[in-house]
PyMOL commands that place a pseudoatom at each C-alpha (Angstrom):
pseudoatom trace, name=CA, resn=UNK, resi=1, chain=A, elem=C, hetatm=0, pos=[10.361, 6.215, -13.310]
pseudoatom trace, name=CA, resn=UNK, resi=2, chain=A, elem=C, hetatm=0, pos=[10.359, 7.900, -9.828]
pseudoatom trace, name=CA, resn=UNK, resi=3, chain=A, elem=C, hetatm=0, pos=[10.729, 5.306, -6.812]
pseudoatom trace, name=CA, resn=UNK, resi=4, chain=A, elem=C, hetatm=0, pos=[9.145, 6.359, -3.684]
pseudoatom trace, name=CA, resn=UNK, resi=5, chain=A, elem=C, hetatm=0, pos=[9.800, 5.240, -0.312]
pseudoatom trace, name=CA, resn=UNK, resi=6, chain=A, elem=C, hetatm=0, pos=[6.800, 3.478, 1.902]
pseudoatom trace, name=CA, resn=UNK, resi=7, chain=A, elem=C, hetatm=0, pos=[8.605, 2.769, 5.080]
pseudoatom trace, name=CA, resn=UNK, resi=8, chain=A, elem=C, hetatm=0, pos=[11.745, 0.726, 6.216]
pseudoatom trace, name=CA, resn=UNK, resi=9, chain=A, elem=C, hetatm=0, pos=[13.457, 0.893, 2.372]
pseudoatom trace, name=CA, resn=UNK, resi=10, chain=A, elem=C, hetatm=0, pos=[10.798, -0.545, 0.367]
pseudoatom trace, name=CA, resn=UNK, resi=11, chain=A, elem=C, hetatm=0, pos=[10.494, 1.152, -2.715]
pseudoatom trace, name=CA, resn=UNK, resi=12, chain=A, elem=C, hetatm=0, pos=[7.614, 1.207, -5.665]
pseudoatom trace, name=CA, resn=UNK, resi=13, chain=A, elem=C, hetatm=0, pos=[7.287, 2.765, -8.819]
pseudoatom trace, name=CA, resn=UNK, resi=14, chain=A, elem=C, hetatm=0, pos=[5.217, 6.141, -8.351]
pseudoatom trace, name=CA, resn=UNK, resi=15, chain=A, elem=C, hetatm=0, pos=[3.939, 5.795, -12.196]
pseudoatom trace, name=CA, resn=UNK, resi=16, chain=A, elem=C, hetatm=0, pos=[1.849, 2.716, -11.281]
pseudoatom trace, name=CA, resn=UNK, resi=17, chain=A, elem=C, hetatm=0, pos=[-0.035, 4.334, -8.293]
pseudoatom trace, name=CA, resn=UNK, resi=18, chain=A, elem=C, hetatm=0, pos=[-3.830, 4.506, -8.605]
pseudoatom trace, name=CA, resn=UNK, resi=19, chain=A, elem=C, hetatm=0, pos=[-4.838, 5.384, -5.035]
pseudoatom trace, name=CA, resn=UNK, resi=20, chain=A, elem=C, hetatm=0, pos=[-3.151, 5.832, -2.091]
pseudoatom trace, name=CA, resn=UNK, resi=21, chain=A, elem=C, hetatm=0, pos=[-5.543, 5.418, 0.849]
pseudoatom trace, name=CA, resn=UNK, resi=22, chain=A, elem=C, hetatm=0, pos=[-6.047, 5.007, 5.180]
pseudoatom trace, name=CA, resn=UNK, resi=23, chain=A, elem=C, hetatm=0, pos=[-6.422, 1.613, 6.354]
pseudoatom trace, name=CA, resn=UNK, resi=24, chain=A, elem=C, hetatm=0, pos=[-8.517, 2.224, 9.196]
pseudoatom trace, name=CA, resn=UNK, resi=25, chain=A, elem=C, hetatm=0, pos=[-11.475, 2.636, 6.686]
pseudoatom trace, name=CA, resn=UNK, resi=26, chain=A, elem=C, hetatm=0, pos=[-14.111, -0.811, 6.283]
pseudoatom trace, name=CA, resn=UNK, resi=27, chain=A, elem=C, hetatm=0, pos=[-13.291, -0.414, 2.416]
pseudoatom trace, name=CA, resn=UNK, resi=28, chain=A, elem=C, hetatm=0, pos=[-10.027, -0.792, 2.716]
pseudoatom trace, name=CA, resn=UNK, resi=29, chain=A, elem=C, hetatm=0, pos=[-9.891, -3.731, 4.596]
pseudoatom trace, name=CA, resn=UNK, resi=30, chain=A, elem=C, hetatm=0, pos=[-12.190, -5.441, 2.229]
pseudoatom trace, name=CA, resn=UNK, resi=31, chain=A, elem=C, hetatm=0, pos=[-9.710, -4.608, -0.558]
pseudoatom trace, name=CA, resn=UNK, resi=32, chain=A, elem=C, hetatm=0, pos=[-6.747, -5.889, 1.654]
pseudoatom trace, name=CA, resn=UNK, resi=33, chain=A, elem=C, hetatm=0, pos=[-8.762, -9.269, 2.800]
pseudoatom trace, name=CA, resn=UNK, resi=34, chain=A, elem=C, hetatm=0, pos=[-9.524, -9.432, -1.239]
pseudoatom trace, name=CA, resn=UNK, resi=35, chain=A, elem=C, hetatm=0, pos=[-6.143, -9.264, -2.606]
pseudoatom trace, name=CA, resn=UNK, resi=36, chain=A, elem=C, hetatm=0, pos=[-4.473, -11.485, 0.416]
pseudoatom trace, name=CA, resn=UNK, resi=37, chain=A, elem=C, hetatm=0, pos=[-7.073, -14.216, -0.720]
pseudoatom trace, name=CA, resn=UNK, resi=38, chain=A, elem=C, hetatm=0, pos=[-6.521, -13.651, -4.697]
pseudoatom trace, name=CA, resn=UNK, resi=39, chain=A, elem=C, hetatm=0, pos=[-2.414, -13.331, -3.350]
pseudoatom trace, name=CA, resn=UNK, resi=40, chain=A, elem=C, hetatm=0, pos=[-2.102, -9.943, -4.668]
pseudoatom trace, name=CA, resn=UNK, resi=41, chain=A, elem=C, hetatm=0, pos=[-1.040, -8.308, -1.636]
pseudoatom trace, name=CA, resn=UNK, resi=42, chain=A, elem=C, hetatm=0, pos=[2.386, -6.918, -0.692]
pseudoatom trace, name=CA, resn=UNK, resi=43, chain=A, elem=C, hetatm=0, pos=[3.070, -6.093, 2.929]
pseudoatom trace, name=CA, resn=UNK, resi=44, chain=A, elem=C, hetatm=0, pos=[5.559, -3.631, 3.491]
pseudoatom trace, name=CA, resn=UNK, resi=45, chain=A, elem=C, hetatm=0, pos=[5.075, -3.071, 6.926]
pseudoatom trace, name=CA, resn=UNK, resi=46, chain=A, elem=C, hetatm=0, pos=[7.609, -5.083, 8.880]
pseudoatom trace, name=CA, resn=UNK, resi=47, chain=A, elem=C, hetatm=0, pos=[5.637, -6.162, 11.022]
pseudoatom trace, name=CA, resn=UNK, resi=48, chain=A, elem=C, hetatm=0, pos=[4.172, -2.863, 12.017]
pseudoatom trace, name=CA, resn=UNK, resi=49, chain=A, elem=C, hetatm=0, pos=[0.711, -2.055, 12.131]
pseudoatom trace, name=CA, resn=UNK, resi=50, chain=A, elem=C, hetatm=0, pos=[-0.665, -0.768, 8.388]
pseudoatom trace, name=CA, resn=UNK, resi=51, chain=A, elem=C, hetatm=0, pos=[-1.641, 2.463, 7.817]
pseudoatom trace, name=CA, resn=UNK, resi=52, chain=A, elem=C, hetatm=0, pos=[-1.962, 3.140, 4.500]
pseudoatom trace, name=CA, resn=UNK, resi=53, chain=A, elem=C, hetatm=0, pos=[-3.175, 0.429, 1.450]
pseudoatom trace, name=CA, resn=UNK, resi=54, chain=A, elem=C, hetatm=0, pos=[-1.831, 1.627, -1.767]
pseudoatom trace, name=CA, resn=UNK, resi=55, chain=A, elem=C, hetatm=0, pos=[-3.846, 0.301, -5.012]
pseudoatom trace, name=CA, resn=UNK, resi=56, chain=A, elem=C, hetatm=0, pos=[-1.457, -0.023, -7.687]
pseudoatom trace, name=CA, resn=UNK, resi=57, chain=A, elem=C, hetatm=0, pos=[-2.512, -0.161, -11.915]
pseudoatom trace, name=CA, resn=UNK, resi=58, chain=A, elem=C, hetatm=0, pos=[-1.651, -3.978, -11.949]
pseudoatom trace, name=CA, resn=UNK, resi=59, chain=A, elem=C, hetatm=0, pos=[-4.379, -4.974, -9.291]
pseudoatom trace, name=CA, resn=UNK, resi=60, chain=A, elem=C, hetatm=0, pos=[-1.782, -5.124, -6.704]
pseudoatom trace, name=CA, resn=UNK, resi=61, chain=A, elem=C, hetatm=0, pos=[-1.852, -4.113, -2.968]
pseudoatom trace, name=CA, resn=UNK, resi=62, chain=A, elem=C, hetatm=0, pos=[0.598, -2.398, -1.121]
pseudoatom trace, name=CA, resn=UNK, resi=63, chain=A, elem=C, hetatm=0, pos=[0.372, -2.164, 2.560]
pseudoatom trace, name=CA, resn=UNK, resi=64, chain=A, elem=C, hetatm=0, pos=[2.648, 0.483, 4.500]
pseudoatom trace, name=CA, resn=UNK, resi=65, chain=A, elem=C, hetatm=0, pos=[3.313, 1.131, 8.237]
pseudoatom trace, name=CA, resn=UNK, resi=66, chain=A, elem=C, hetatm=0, pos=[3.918, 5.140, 7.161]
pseudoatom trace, name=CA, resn=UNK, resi=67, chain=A, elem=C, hetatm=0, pos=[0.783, 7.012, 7.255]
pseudoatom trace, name=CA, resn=UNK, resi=68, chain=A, elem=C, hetatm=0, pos=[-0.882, 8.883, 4.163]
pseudoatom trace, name=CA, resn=UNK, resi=69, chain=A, elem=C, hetatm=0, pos=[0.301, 11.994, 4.923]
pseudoatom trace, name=CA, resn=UNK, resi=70, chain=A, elem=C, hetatm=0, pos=[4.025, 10.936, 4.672]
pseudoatom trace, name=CA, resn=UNK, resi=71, chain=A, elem=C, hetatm=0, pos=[4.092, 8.822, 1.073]
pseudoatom trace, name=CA, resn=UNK, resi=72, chain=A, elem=C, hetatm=0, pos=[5.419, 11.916, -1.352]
pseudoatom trace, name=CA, resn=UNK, resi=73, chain=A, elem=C, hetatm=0, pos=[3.624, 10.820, -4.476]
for i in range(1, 73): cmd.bond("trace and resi %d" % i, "trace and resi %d" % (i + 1))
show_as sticks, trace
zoom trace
C-alpha cells in the first residue's frame, strides 16, 4: 500500500485510484455535485479552492486544493 499526499497531510491509498482528474472541467463538477448528494464525497481541500477530483475504486470522491500535475501517483 503506497499513501500519497493530496495537500495539507491528507493521505489516500494510491492502489484504489481510478482517475485522477481537473476540476475546472463541466464533467467533473457533475461527478462532484453527484457524490456530495449520494454523500460520497471527501473534501480535502481546507477550505481552498479544488483543483483536482480524484475517483477512487469504491465510488468515492476525493477533492484536492493541489493541482494534477503535483499528485505523484
Amino acid at each position: 500500500m503506497k499513501l500519497i499526499d493530496v495537500g495539507y497531510g491528507n493521505r489516500i491509498n494510491s492502489d484504489r485510484i481510478v482517475a485522477v482528474i481537473g476540476a475546472d472541467s463541466a464533467p467533473a463538477k457533475r461527478i462532484v455535485s453527484a457524490a456530495k448528494d449520494k454523500n460520497t464525497a471527501i473534501d480535502a481541500t481546507c477550505g481552498k479552492k479544488t483543483k483536482t477530483v480524484i475517483v477512487m475504486d469504491s465510488g468515492h470522491i476525493v477533492m484536492s486544493a493541489k493541482s494534477s500535475d503535483t499528485i505523484d501517483v
